[in-house]
N, C-alpha and C positions, 0 to 999 in steps of 0.2 A: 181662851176661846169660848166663844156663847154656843150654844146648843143648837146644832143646826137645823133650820127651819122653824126658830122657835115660835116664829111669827102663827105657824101651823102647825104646833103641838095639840095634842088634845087627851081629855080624862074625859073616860069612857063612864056613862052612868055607871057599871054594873061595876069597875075597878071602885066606885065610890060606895057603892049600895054594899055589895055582897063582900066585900074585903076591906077598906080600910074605915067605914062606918057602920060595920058589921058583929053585934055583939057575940054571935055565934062561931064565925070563922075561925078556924084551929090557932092561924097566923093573926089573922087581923084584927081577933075582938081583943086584944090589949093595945092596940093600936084607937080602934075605936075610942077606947077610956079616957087616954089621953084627947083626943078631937074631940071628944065631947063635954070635957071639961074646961076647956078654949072656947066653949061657944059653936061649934061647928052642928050642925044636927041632918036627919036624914030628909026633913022635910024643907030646908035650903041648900039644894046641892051645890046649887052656884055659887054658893060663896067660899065655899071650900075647893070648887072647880078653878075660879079665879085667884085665888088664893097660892096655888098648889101650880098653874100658869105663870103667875109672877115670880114668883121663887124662880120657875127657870129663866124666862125674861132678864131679870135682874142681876144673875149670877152668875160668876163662870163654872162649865165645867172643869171638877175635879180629877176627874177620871174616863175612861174610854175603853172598851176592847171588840176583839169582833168574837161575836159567838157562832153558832149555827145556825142562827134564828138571823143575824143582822148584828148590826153595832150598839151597841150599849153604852149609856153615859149617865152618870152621877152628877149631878148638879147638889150642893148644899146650900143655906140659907135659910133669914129669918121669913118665917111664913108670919102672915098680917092675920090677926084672929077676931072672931064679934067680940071679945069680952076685952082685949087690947090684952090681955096676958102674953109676952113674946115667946114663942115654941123655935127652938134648931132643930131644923129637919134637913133630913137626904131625901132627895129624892133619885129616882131610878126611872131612863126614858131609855125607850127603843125604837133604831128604826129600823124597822123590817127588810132583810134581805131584798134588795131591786125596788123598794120602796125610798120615798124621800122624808113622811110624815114622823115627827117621834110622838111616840105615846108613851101616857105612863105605866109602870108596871109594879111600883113600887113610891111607898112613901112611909118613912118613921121618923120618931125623933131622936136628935141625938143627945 
């Protein structure tokens, strides 16, 4: 099963800025380390926004559950990188409680 609505998923500047291209973040600035040495940087979001879109496009979901928040889904997959170095990533989307959109909430390597 592909991710529903993936057609209308989306990464939020701030999930890029402040948490996974973030060298501060408690969680994300080792996440950062990794993105940035793929080529990814803060001053081209969209390639990493695109990037991180495809992955779900392209993939099937791996997993599903509903939380409090809405339904949650892991999608895995090769993310496409500026430097062509191949990265395995999970990624993690949500769609909000009486919502349809998923957004992401999460993204690492595996």
């Amino acid at each position: 099963m592909k991710l529903p609505n993936v057609e209308r998923a989306v990464v939020a500047d701030s999930k890029l800025t402040e948490y996974l291209l973030s060298t501060t973040h408690a969680e994300g600035k080792e996440k950062a380390v990794v993105f940035f040495s793929r080529g990814f940087s803060v001053e081209r979001l969209d390639e990493l926004r695109q990037a991180l879109l495809q992955v779900a496009q392209e993939n099937p979901v791996t997993q599903s559950s509903e939380t409090v928040h809405g339904m949650k889904f892991v999608v895995e997959g090769r993310l496409r990188t500026p430097n062509g170095l191949p990265l395995s990533l999970r990624t993690i989307w949500m769609i909000d409680r009486g919502g349809t959109i998923p957004r992401l909430i999460s993204a690492y390597p595996l």
